[in-house]
Each structure stands twice: as structure tokens, then as C-alpha cells.
N, C-alpha and C positions, 0 to 999 in steps of 0.2 A: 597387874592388869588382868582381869577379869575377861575368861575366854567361854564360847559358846560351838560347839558341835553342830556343824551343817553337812546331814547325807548330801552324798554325790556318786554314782554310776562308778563301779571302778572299771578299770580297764583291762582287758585280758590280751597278755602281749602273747603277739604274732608270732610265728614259727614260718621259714621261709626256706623248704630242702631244694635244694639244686645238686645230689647224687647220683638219679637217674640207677636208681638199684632199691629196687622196691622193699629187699629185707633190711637193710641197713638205716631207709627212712623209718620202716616201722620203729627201727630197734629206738633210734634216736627221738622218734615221737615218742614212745613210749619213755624214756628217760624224763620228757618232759611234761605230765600229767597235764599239769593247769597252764601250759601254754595251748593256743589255739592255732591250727597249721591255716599258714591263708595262700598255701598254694605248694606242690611238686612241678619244679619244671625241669624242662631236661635240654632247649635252649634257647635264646635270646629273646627270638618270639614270644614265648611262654612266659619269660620273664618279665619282659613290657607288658603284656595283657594282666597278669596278677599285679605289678604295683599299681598301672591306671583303677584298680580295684581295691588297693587297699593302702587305707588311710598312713600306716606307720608299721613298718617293720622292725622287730627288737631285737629279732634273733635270726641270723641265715648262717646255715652250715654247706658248704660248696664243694665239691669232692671231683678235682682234677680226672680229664676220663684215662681209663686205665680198660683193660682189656673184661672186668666185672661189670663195668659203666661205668659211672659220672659222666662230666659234662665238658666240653670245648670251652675254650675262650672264659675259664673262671675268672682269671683276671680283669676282664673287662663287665663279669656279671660283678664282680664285686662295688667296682668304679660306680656300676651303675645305684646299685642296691645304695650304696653310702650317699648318691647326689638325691636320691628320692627323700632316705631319710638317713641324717647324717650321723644319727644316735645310736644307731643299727651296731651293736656285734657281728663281725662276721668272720667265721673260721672259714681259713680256706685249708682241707687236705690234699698236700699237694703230692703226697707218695713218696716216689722214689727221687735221691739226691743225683740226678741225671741232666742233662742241658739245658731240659725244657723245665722240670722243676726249677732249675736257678734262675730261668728266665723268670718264670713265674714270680718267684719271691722278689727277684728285685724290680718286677713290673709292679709291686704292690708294696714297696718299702715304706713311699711317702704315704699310704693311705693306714689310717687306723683299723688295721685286720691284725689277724693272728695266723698265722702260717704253720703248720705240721709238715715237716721235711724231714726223711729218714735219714739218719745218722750218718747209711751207706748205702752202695747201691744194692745187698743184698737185705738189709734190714727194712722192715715192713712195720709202720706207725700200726700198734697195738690198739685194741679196743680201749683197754685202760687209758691210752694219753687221748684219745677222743672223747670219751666219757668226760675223764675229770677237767679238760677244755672247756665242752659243751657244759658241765653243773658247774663250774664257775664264769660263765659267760650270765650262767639262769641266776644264779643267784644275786651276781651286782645289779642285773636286771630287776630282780624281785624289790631289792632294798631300795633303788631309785624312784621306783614306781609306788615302794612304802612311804617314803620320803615328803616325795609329791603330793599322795595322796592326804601327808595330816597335813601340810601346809595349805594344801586347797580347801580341807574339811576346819580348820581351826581359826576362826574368823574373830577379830578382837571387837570387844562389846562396846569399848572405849577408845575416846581416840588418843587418851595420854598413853604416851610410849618413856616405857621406862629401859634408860639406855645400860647396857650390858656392861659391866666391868672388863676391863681389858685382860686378854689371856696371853699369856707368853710359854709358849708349847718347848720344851728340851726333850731331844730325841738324842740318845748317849748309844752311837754306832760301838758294838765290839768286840773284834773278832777270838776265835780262841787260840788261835796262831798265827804268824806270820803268813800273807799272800790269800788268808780265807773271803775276802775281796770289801774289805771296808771300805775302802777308798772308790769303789765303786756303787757302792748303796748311797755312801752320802751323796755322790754326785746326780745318782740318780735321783733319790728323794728331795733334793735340792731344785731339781732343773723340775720338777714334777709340780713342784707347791709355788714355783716361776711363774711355768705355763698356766696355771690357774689363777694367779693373780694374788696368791699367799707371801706376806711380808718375810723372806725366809735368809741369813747367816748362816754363816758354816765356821764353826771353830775347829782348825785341823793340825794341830802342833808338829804334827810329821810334815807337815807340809804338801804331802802331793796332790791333793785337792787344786794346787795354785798350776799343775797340767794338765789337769783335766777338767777344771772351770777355764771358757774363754773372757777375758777380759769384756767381752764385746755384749757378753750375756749380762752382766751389771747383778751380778750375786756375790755380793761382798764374805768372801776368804779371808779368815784370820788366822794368824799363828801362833801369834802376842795373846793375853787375854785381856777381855775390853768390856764394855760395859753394855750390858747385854737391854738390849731394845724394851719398852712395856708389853707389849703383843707381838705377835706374828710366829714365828718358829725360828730354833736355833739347832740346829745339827751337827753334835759334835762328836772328835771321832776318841772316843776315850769310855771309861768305867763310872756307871754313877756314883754319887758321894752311897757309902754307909748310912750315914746319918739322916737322909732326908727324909722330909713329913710327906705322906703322900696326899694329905688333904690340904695341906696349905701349895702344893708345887706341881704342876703339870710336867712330870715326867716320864717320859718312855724308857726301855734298854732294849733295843736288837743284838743279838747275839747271833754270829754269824758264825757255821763251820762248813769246810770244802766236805767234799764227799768221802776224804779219806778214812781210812778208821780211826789214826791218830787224832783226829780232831775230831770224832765221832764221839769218843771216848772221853776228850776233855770238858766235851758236851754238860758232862754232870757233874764237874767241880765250877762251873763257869753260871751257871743258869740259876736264876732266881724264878719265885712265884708269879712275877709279873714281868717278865720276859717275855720279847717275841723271838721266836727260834727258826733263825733261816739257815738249810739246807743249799748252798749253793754250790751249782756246778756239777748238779745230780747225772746220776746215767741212767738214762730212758731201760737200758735191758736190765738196772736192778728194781724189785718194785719198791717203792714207799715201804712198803711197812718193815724192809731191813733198816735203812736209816731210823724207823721209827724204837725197833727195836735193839740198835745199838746207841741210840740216847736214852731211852728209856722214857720217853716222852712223844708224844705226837708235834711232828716242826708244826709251824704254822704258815710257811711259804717255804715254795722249792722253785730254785731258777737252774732248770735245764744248762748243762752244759753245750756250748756250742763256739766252737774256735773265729767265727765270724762277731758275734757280740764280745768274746772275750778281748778281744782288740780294740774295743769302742770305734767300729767300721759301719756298726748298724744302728745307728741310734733308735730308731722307730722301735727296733725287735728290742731292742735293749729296755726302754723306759716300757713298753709293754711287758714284759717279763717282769718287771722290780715294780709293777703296777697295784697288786696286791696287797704287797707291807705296806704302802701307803694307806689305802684302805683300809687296813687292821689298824693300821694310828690314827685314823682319823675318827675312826668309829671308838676309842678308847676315852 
């Protein structure tokens, strides 16, 4: 089918601070070059006045008030920011792990935000975890808005449509020791490719996937091996074959290690060329680039440790956290 390029206006997404601390908006605007700010407020009033004003918000950063500034009632600017527009990222910094911060997070559990909450009550969220936050909030932002924009600009010249062969995705979950949280990515990658309407299987021979899928969610769990579907995606928790052709077979490996150094280490007998390499269960006060340099390789996803999602008590925080590697599979 023969296609034709039509210009169109592209869009420059919105930047929306609610910190009420003038150097830390700078710091964050500037992180963001080619985003455009469509407004600082500092509370609620301000808030209502810039969305009646602007068409679509894509990025709000919210910074619980603390005695430097931010702002009151973040939780309810969040509610608000997401019914305007529902597509909107929005971090909230909530500080310190204190009363009103756990109020906070769990006043915003159900909504699609992202939460920064310190470890403890003397530990203070780093510039580094609000950076690397906010440049991957910009970035899936960027790619959606890419996305969008050659679907909009690439118009078919013909109306015969030629239909796609069917793709059947295998995603080979595998930890490099024991408890490095396999049984947890499938569930998450599974429930994730759900909610979006993705035809997705789980083959888990260990079994424990069949406690951590509910019956009631209709994501068929196997143990047995079965005969695997034409399309949609299969997630299994095991090592890919040797042998497989990578141009005839849509296949993934995630490779997953805890933060220890023992599996830090095993890192590099485990990992292949076309690997994804998650980091899970990282500790905010080591930075990245020890784990990066006791594998010897840069991860490609790191899920924060935190004793509330490690119990699957938070779903919301949870499937945001494991949001990422999906994304890296999807874009492969």
C-alpha cells in the first residue's frame, strides 16, 4: 500500500509546576528544554485559572508543602490536573515518610500518579530520583506524541488495505537466583498487556503465578505446556531456547537481579546481547552507576525497593514501577 506525507503543526507539550519554590521550578524547567511551561501555581485558585487556559497538560510535577515551599492539598491538585486531562503524568513529591505523606500516597493510590516518598523519616528524596522521574515521564511523553504524530502525518493513498500477519510475542521472564522477583514481573507484565486489551498467556511451570493471578481477572495460567496461541503475547517464567532464529521468532529474555551483589555478579554469566536487564529492589541511597558497575553493563529498568509493593498491597505503585520494561518490549 502506497503511502503519502501530509505536514501538520506539531505539538509542544505542556509543563504544569505546582512547587511554589522558584529555584527548584527553574531547575526542573530547565531539565526540560523543549517542553513549554503553561503555568506555576502555588494553590488551587491558580490551578483552576491555568487549566481553563490550557488546552492539555502532559507533564505536572507537585511538590507537597514542606517548610522551602510547595503547595497544600497536592492530592486534590492531582485529582484535579488528571480530570482535565487524563493523559497528563504527574509526580507528586511527597517528602518525608511521616502521616501526612502516607495520607497523601494513599489519597492517590487509585489515580495514575507517581509518588516520591522517603525511605524514612530522616531521609530526604534526592535530586537524582526527581530528575531521573521527571526524564522518564518527558521521554514516554516525547515517544507518544512521536507516535501520534506519523499516524496523523502518514495517510494511505489507496483504500486497499493489506492485512498484517499475525504476531505471537514470547517474553522468557529469568531470574539469576532464587526470590530475584520473577514471579512478580510476569504478573505484572501480564496484568499490564490485560488492561490494555493485549491477547496475553502465562506459562509458569513453578506454579506461583496461579497466587498471584485472580481467577476472576481471566489471564489464563499454565503449568502443563500447551499450545501456544497465533498472536498476542506469551510470558514465560523460564531460559530461552539456544537454538532460536531471531528473524523467524519474536522473542524477548528479561533477566532479572535483586540488589545484592551475589546476583549482581551472576549478572555476567546469565546475560546475553539482547537482554533486558532489570535491577530490582534497588536502594535509592546507592546511585545507579554501582549496580551499573558491578554488572558491567548499564540495566535497562530499576524497580525501587519498597516493603509496601513488595507484598502486592499496592497494586497501582506496583504496575507503575514494572511500567517501563513493558515499554522496552514493546518498542523491540
Amino acid at each position: 500500500m502506497m503511502m503519502f506525507y501530509e505536514e501538520a503543526e506539531a505539538v509542544v507539550p505542556q509543563l504544569l509546576l505546582a512547587c511554589n519554590a522558584v529555584q527548584q521550578e527553574d531547575w526542573l524547567a530547565g531539565l526540560l528544554g523543549d517542553f513549554e511551561e503553561c503555568g506555576r501555581v502555588k494553590d488551587m485558585n491558580e490551578l483552576n485559572e491555568t487549566l481553563e487556559h490550557t488546552d492539555t497538560v502532559h507533564l505536572a510535577v507537585l511538590l507537597r508543602k514542606n517548610r522551602h515551599g510547595g503547595v497544600e492539598k497536592v492530592e486534590e491538585m492531582a485529582r484535579l490536573i488528571l480530570e482535565h486531562s487524563p493523559q497528563a503524568r504527574v509526580l507528586i513529591i511527597v517528602g518525608a515518610n511521616d502521616k501526612r505523606g502516607k495520607e497523601i500516597v494513599q489519597a492517590v493510590q487509585e489515580l495514575p500518579c507517581r509518588t516520591l516518598l522517603a525511605n524514612g523519616p530522616k531521609s530526604p528524596i534526592t535530586g537524582e530520583a526527581i530528575q531521573e522521574e521527571v526524564l522518564s515521564f518527558a521521554e514516554a511523553i516525547r515517544q507518544e506524541q512521536e507516535e501520534q504524530s506519523d499516524s496523523e502525518h502518514w495517510i494511505p493513498e489507496e483504500e486497499e488495505q493489506v492485512e498484517a500477519p499475525p504476531i505471537l510475542r514470547k517474553v522468557f521472564v529469568e531470574g539469576v537466583k532464587g526470590g530475584s522477583g520473577c514471579t512478580t514481573a510476569i504478573t505484572m507484565l501480564a496484568r499490564m498487556l490485560h488492561q490494555k486489551g493485549q491477547p496475553v498467556h502465562i506459562f509458569d511451570p513453578t506454579g506461583g503465578c496461579n497466587y498471584t493471578i485472580d481467577e476472576h481477572e481471566s489471564i489464563p495460567v499454565h503449568q502443563a505446556r500447551f499450545e501456544y496461541p497465533a498472536d498476542g503475547w506469551v510470558v514465560i517464567d523460564g531460559v530461552p531456547p539456544e537454538d532460536w532464529n531471531e528473524s523467524e521468532e519474536h522473542i524477548s529474555h528479561v533477566l532479572i537481579a535483586d540488589s545484592s551483589r551475589e546476583a549482581l555478579v551472576k549478572v555476567q554469566e546469565r546475560i546475553r546481547p539482547y537482554s533486558l536487564l532489570v535491577i530490582n529492589r534497588t536502594l535509592t541511597e546507592i546511585p545507579n552507576e554501582v549496580y551499573e558497575q558491578e554488572t558491567k553493563q548499564k540495566p535497562d529498568v530499576y524497580v525501587v525497593a519498597d516493603p509496601y509493593t513488595y507484598i502486592m498491597k499496592e497494586e497501582g505503585r506496583m504496575l507503575a514501577d514494572w511500567a517501563p520494561l513493558l515499554e522496552k518490549l514493546e518498542a523491540m
